[in-house]
N, C-alpha and C positions, 0 to 999 in steps of 0.2 A: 144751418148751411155750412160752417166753420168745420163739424164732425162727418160731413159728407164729404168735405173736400179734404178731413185727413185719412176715410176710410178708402177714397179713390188711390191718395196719394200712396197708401199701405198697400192696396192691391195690387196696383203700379210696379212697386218695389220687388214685391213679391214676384210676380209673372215674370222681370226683367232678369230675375236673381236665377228664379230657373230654367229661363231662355240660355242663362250664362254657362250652365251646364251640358258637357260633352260626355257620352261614353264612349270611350278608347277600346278597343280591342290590344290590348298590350302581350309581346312576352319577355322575356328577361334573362340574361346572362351576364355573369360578372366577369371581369377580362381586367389584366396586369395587375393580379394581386396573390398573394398564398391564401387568403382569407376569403369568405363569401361575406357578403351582410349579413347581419342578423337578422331574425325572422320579421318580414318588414308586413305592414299593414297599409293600406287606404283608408280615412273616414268618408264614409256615406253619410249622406245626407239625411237615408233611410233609416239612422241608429246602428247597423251593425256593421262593422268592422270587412274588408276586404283582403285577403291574408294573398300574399306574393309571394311565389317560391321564386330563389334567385340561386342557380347553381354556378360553376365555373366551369364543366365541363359537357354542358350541353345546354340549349333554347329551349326554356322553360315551355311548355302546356301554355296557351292562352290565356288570359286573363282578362274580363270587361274593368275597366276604372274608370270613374268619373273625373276628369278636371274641371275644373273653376275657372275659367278664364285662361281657357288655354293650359293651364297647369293642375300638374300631379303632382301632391304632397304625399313623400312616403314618410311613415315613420315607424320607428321602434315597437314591437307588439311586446316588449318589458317594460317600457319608461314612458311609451307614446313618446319619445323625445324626435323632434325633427331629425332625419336622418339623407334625406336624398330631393332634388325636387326636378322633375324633369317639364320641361316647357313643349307641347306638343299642341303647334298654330293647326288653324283650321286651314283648309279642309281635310289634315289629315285625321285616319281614325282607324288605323291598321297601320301598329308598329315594335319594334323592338329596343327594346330600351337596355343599352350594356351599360352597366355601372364601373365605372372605376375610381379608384381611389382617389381623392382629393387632397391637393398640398397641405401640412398641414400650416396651419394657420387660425388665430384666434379667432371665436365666434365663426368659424366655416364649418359648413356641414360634411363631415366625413368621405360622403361620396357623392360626386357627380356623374350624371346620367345624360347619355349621347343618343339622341332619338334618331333611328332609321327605319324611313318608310318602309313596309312591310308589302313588298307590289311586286307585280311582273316584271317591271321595268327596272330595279333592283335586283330581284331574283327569279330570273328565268327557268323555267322549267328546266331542271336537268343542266344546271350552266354555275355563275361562282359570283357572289359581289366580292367586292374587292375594299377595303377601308386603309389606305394609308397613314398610319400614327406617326409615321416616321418623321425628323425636322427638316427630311431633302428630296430629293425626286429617289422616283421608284420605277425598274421596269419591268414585264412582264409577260410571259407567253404563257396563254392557258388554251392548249391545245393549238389549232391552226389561226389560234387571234395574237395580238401582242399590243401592245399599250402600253401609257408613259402617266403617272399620277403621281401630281405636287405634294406636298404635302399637305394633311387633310384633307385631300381628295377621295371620290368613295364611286367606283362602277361594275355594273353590273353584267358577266359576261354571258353570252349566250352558250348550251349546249356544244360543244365542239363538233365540229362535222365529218374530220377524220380521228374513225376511233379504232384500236387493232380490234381483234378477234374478242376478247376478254370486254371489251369498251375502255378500256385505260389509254388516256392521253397523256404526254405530257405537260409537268407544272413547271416554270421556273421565275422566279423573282431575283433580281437586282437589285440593289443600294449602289447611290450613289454616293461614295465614301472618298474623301481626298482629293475629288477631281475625277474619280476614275469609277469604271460600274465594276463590282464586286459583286460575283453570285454569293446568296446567303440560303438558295435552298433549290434543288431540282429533283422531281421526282413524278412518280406518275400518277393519277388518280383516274378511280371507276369515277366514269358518267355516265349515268340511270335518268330517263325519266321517270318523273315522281321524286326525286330526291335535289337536294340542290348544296352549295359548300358557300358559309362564312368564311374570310380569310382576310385577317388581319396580321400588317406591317409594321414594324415595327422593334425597338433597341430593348434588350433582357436588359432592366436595370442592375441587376446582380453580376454580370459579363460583360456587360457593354458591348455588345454582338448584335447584330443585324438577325431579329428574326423573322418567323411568320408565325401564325398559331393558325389551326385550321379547324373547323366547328361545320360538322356534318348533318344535315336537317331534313327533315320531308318535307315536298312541295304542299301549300296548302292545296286542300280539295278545289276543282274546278266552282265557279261559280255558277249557280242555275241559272237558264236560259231565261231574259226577261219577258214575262209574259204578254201578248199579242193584242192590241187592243182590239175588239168585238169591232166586225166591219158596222157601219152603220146601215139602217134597211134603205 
């Protein structure tokens, strides 16, 4: 009886352990750095390795990853050495993970990872999320909308509705620097459906200048229509 109640309890464990398991549709970009990560890795559970491309000048390809309890451990594909861990709660499972560099500090992992939902309501067809790094308010007009985000604030603009002939609107962002709004970029950009703009806020550590960085993307594919359930007779 004593070997039944530990083969229950092992089973238990087992089913719980893989219940604990999510796969993430992740992609990836590195931001505030000269440097990308090294070639980083996910372990599977299944024995083979998960290999992440992480660029700094464009939103990687997709990626499935498994987390463990809500979390993704990246690591070194030279050392396996911990290198990054991003924490992505349920129910999300579409998202983009930007790594940036980590203060350094003893026993800290290199870089840390800013998880943003990867959704319509973030990124509208043809429209711009917006992520303020900045440590002050921000303002902004993207096309005929305008908006005010705190610091670490992050929204998602829709397609502009007046576009000239070409579709270019314009862009402009403010810092608020001193007491006072200080433009730090104005300019125009194409809006297309099917494509959509990252655009992050933010101080050049090397200038100490108010800037923006802009990361240009294609909209993912529409999602299939859910299928109808069979009337019944």
């Amino acid at each position: 009886m004593r070997s039944l109640f530990i083969l229950i309890a092992g089973l238990s464990t087992g089913l719980l352990h893989a219940e604990d398991v999510r796969l993430i549709r992740c992609r990836f970009l590195c931001f505030g750095s000269g440097a990308t990560p090294a070639s980083l890795i996910v372990a599977s559970d299944k024995g083979s390795d998960i290999t992440c491309a992480v660029s700094d000048s464009q939103i990687s390809p997709e990626t499935v990853c498994p987390a463990k309890s809500d979390t993704i451990a990246f690591l070194s594909s030279a050392d396996r050495k911990p290198v990054a861990v991003a924490k992505v709660a349920a129910p999300l499972n579409h998202v983009i993970l930007i790594f940036v560099p980590a203060a350094k500090a003893p026993d800290a992992l290199p870089w840390r990872v800013l998880v943003i939902e990867d959704s319509e309501k973030n990124f509208p067809d043809g429209g711009v999320f917006v992520a303020n790094f900045y440590n002050k308010d921000i303002r902004m007009q993207i096309g005929d909308k305008t908006g005010l985000l705190h610091s670490g604030g992050e929204y998602g603009f829709p397609l502009p509705g007046k576009r000239d002939t070409f579709n270019m609107a314009p862009v402009v962002f403010q810092f608020q620097i001193d007491g006072q709004w200080r433009t730090a970029n104005e300019s125009m950009l194409r809006f297309l459906k099917g494509m959509r703009y990252l655009i992050f806020a933010y101080v050049d550590p090397a200038s100490g200048r108010p800037r923006i960085s802009t990361f240009n993307d294609v909209a993912p594919p529409p999602k299939p229509p859910t299928p109808m359930a069979p009337k019944k007779p």
